[in-house]
C-alpha positions as CSV (number, residue, x, y, z in Angstrom):
1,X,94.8,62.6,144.4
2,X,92.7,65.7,143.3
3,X,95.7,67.7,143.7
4,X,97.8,65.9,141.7
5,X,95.1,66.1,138.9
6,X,95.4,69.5,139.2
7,X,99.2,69.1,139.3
8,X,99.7,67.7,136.4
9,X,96.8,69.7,134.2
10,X,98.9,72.8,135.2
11,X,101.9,71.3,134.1
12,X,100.5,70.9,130.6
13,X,99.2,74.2,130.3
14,X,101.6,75.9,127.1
15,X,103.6,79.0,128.0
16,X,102.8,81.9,125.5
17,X,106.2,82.1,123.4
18,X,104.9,77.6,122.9
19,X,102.5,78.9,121.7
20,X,103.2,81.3,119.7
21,X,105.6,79.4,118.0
22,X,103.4,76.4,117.1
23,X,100.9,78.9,115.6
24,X,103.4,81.0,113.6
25,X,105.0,77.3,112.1
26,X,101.5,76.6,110.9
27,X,101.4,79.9,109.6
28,X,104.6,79.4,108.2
29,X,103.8,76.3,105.9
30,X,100.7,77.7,105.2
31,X,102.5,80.6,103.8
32,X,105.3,78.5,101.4
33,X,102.1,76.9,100.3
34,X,100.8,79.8,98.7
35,X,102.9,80.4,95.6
36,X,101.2,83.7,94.6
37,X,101.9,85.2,97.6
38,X,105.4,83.7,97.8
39,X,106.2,85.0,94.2
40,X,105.1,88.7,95.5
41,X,106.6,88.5,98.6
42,X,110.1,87.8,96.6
43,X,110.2,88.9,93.1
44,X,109.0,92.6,93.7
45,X,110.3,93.3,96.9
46,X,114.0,92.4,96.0
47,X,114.0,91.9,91.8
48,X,112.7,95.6,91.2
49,X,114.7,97.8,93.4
50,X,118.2,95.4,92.4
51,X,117.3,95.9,88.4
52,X,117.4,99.6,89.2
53,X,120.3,99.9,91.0
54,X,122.0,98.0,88.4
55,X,121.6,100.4,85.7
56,X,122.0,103.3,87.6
57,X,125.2,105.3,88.3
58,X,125.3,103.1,91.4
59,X,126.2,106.3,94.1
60,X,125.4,106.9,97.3
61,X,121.8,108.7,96.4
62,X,120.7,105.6,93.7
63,X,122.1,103.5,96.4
64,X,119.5,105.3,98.7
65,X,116.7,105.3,96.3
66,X,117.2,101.7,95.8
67,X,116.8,100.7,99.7
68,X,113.7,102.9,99.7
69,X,111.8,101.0,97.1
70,X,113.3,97.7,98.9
71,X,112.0,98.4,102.2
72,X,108.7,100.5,100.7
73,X,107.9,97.1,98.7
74,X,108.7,94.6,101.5
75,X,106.1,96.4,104.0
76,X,103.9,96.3,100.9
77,X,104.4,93.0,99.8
78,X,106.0,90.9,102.0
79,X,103.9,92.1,105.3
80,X,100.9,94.4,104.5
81,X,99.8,92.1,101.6
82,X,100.7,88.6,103.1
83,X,99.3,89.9,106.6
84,X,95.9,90.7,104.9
85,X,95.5,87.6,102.9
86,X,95.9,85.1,105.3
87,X,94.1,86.9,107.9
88,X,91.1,87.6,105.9
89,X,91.4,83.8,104.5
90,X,91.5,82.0,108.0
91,X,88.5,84.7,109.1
92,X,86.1,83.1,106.2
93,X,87.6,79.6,107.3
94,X,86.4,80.0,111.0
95,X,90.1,79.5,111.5
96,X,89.6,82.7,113.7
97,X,87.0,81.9,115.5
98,X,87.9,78.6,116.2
99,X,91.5,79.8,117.9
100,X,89.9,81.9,120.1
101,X,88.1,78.9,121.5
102,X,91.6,77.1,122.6
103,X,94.1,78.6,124.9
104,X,95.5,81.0,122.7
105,X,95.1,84.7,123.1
106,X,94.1,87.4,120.4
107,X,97.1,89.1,120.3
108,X,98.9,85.3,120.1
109,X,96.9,84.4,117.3
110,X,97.3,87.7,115.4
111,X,101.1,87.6,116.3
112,X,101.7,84.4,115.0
113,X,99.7,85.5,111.3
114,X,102.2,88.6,111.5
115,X,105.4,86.2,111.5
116,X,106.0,84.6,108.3
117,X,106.1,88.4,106.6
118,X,108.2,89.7,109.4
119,X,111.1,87.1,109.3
120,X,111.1,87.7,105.3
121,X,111.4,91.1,105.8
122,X,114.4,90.8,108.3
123,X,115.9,88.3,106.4
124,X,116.2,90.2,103.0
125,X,116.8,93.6,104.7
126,X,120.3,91.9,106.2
127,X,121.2,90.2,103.0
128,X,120.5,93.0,100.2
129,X,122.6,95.8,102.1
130,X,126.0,93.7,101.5
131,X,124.6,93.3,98.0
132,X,124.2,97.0,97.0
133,X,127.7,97.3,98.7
134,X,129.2,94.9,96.3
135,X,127.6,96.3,93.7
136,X,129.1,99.2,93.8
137,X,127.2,101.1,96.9
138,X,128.6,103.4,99.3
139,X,128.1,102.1,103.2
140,X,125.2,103.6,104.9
141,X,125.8,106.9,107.0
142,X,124.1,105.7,109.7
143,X,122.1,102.3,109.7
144,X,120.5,103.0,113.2
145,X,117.4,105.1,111.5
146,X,117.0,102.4,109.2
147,X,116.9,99.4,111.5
148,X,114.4,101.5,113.8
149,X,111.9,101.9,110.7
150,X,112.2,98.7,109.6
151,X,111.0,97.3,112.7
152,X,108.3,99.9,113.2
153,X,106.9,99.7,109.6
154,X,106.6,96.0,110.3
155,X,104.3,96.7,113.4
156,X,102.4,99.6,111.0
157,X,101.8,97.1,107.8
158,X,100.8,94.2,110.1
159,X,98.0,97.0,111.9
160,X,97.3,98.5,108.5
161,X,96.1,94.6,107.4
162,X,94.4,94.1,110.3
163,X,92.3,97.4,109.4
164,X,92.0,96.6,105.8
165,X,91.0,93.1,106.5
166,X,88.0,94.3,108.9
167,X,86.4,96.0,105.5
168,X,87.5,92.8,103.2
169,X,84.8,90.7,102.4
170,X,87.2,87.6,101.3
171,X,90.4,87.0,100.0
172,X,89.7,88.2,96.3
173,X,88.4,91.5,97.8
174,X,91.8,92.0,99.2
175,X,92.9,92.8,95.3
176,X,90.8,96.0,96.1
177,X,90.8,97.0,99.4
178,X,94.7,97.2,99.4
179,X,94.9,99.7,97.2
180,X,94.3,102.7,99.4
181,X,97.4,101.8,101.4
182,X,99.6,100.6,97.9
183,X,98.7,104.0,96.6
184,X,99.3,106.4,99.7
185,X,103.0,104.3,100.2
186,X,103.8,104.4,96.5
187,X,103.1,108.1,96.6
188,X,105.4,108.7,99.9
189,X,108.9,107.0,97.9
190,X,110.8,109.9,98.0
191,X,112.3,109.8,94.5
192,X,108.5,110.4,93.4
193,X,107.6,113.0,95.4
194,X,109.2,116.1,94.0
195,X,107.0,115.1,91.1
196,X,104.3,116.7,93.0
197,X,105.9,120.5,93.9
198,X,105.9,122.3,96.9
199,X,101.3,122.3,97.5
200,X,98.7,121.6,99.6
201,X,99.0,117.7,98.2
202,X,102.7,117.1,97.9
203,X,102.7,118.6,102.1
204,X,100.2,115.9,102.7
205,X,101.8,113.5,101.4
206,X,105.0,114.6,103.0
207,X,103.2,113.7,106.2
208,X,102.0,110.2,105.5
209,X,103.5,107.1,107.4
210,X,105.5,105.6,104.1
211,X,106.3,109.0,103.6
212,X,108.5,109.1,106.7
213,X,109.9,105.7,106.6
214,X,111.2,106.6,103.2
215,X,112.9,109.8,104.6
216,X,114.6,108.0,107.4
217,X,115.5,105.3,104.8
218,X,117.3,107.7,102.8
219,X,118.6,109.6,105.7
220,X,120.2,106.6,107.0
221,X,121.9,105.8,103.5
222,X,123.1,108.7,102.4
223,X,122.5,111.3,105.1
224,X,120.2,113.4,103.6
225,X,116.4,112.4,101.9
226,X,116.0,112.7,98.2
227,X,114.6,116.3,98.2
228,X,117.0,117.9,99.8
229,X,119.6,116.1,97.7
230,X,118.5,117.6,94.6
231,X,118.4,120.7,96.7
232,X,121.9,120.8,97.1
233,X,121.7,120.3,101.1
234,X,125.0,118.6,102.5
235,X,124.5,115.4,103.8
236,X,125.1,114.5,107.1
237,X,127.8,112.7,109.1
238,X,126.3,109.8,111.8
239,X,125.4,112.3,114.4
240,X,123.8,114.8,112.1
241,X,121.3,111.9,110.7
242,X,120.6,111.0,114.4
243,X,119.6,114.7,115.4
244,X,117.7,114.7,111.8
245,X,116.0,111.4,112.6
246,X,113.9,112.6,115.5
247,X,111.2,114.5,114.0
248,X,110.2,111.5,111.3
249,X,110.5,109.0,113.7
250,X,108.1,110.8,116.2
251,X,105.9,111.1,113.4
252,X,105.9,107.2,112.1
253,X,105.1,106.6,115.9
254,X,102.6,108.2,116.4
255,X,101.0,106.6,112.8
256,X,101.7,103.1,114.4
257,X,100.2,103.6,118.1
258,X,97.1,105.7,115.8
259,X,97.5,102.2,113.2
260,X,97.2,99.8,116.6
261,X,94.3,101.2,118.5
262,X,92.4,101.1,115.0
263,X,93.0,97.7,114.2
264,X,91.7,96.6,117.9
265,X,88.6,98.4,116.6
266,X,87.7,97.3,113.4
267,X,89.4,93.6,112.8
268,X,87.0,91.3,112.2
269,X,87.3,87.8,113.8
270,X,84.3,86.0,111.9
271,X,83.3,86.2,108.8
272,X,81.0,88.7,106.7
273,X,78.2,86.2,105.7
């Protein structure tokens, strides 16, 4: 008898992918139920870069630029942003606090927070490159680069939030304590950066997570980033931007694993009163 108590309480135990997904649903609707968020996480992140494009010359380097502010907005927008609100918002609801208490793991929980933004961003990355193409857009050189940084500047946004929300007394706060990583991105689109010259800032900046993404965006698209287009560089055929790749990659890497261990640090699963 007491082994088939025991039996059947094992049984009912939920695997981790169950559980999982029933947090990210409620995550999910929670998400569509915010509009503000839902606005931001659709009007700038696809809108903007589109409106460009369109009144550009519509060639393989504004084709480039464009995909850079897409993907640059949608890790701000869609997943830094999102990622940070509702985490900070379910912290001062005890939401947090109170999930730990069931069967689900930390890294469940934070997962399933991280899933709403992510699916967005996947979802609007596969439907906006046929659009640019019909618009006018050459094909991407190689769209390997660009699928890897897509998928790692999900996992760096999501650990940037998780950082930011550790110093973020409440939701509202968020309006403020974002800005350090809206302004270091913004300032690593490479279209902006030869704005700055060849100093001691523009090489730090050069070396800044967004920075890089934006590199292996635009190294992906049109084989060569913005800088050295305006420098006359050739661009490079689909090996070429794989052996060019390397270096940025390594470097957007080691920002994530840095991003990670951070955000295990400093998140904050209860609230600051």
């Amino acid at each position: 008898m007491t082994q088939s108590i025991l039996t059947n309480r094992t049984q009912k135990k939920s695997t981790p992918i169950q559980r999982i997904r029933s947090l990210g649903r409620a995550e999910w609707l929670q998400f569509f139920r915010n509009r503000t968020l839902l606005f931001m996480a659709v009007v700038f992140p696809l809108g903007l870069p589109l409106v460009l494009f369109g009144i550009g010359s519509r060639g393989a380097l504004e084709a480039a630029n464009t995909f850079d502010l897409f993907v640059i907005y949608t890790l701000l927008f869609v997943q830094f942003y999102t990622v940070l609100s509702m985490v900070t918002t379910r912290r001062d609801e005890r939401v947090l606090k109170r999930l730990r208490t069931g069967e689900a793991r930390d890294m469940e929980i934070l997962l399933a927070i991280c899933l709403p933004g992510a699916v967005l961003t996947i979802i609007f990355s596969i439907v906006i490159v046929p659009i640019l193409m019909l618009m006018g857009a050459p094909a991407p050189v190689n769209i390997l680069p660009i699928i890897l940084v897509v998928l790692l500047g999900l996992v760096l946004s999501s650990a940037l939030a998780f950082i930011t929300s550790g110093f973020t007394r409440n939701a509202e706060a968020a309006q403020l304590t974002s800005m350090p990583v809206f302004t270091i991105a913004v300032l690593g689109i490479g279209s902006l950066r030869p704005a700055f010259g060849d100093g001691l800032f523009a090489q730090i900046i050069g070396y800044t997570p967004f920075a890089m993404i934006s590199d292996l965006v635009q190294l992906g698209w049109a084989g060569a980033t913005y800088s050295d287009s305006l420098a006359g560089v050739e661009p490079a055929d689909f090996a070429g931007v794989l052996g060019e790749s390397g270096r940025p990659l390594l470097i957007v890497v080691a920002w994530t694993v840095v991003s990670l261990v951070a955000a295990r640090r400093y998140i904050r699963w209860d609230t600051h009163r």
